[in-house]
N, C-alpha and C positions, 0 to 999 in steps of 0.2 A: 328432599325438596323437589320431587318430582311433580312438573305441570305448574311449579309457581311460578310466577313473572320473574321479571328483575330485577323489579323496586322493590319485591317483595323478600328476596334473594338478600339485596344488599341491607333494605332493613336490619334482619336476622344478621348479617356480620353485624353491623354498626352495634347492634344491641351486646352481641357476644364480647365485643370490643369494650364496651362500655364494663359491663361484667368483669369483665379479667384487669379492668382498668388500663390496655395498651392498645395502643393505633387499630384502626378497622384491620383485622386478618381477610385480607385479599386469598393471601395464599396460607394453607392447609397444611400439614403433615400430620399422619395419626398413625402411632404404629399402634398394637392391640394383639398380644398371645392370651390366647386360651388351648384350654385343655378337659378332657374327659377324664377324671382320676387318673390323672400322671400320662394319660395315653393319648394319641392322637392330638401331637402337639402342634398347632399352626399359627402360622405369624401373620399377621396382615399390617398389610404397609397402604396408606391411600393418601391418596393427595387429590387436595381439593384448590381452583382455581375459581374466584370470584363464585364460589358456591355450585359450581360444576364439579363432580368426577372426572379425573384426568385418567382413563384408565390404561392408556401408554404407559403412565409414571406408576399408578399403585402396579404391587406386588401381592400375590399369597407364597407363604413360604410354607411348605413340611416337613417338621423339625425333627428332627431325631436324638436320644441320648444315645450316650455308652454306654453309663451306669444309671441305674435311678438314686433319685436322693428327693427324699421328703421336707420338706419346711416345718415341720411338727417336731421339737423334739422329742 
């Protein structure tokens, strides 16, 4: 939402709000793992305030297993 106003900002919540069917979301949390075939596993954590990136509060994380273990049986 980079270089949009504010009313344009908060549009885009009210509308998301409306969608999910619960109060305008002011405030954000997204977590989101991916992975390259089991390998190079990262987390991301971000928070969003009135449609800003708070990047004090997001995270990346680099995950690591012990064991692998596939979801396929």
């Amino acid at each position: 939402m980079e270089g949009s106003s504010k009313n344009d900002k908060t549009s885009l919540l009210e509308e998301l709000g409306n969608y999910l069917q619960v109060d305008t979301p002011y405030f954000l949390e997204v977590l989101d793992i991916s992975n390259l075939f089991q390998q190079d596993v990262v987390a991301g954590f971000l928070v969003y305030l009135n449609g800003e990136k708070v990047k004090s509060k997001s995270k990346i994380y680099q995950l690591t297993a012990s064991e692998k273990k596939s979801d396929v049986s």
